[in-house]
C-alpha positions as CSV (number, residue, x, y, z in Angstrom):
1,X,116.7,143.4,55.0
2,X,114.2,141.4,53.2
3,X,113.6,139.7,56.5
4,X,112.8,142.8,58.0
5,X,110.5,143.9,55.3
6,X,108.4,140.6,55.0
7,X,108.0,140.5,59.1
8,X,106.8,144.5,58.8
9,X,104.0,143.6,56.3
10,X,102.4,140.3,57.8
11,X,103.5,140.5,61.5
12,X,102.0,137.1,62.0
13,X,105.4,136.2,60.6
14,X,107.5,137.6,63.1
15,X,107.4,134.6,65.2
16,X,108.6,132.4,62.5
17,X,111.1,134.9,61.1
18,X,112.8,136.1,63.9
19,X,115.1,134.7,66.8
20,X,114.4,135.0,70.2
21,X,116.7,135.5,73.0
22,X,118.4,133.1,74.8
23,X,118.8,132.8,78.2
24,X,122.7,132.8,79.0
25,X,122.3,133.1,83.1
26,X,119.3,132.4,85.1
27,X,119.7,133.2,88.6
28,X,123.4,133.6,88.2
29,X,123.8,130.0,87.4
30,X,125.8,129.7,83.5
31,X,123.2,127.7,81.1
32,X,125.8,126.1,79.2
33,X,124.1,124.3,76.6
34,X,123.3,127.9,75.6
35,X,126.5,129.1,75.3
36,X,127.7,125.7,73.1
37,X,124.7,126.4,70.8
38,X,125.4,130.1,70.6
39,X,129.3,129.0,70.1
40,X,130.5,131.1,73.0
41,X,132.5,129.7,76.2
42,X,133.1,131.5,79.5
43,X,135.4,134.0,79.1
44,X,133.6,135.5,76.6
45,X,130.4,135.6,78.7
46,X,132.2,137.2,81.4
47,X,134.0,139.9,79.1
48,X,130.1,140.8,78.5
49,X,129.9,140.7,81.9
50,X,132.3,142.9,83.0
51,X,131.1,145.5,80.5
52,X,128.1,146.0,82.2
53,X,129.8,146.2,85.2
54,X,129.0,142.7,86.7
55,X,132.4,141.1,87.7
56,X,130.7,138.0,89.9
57,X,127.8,135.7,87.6
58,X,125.9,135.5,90.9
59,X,125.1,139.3,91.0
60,X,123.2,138.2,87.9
61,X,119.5,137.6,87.7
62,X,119.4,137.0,84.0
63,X,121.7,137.4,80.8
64,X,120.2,137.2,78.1
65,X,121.6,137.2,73.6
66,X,119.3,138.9,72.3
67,X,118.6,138.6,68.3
68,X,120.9,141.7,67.4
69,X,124.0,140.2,68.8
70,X,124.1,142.4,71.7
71,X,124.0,141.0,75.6
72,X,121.5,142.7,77.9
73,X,122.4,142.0,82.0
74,X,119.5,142.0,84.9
75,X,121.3,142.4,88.2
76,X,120.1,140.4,91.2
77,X,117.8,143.1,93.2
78,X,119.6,144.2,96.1
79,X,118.1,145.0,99.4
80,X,119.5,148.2,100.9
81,X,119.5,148.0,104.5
82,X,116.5,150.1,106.3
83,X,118.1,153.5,108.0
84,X,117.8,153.0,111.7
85,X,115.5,155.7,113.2
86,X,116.8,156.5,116.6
């Protein structure tokens, strides 16, 4: 709390104060020196996976920890097939 309350009255300290997240999955390949420094192996990357609804790491873009503990998933953009006009 006092973290929070120093980085809300001088946000120049933000940077210095607060993490960052770290990129788990970039372009659905596993970073795995992230996961070793953020102590997590693969099958707990892929139970936070399967929570968003992601059950194959290549249907991810990027995966990110963010600061608050919490995972947040970009899918892969998927191109819909154009409707054939007859």
């Amino acid at each position: 709390m006092a973290i929070d309350a120093l980085a809300y009255r001088w946000p120049a300290l933000i940077p210095l104060l607060k993490s960052r997240p770290v990129a788990l999955i970039r372009d659905g390949q596993i970073n795995q020196h992230a996961l070793r420094r953020e102590f997590m192996n693969r099958e707990e990357l892929m139970a936070e996976l399967r929570m968003h609804g992601v059950t194959d790491v290549k249907e991810v873009a990027r995966a990110y920890l963010e600061p608050s503990g919490m995972n947040s998933v970009i899918r892969v953009a998927r191109k819909e097939p154009v409707p054939r006009v007859l």
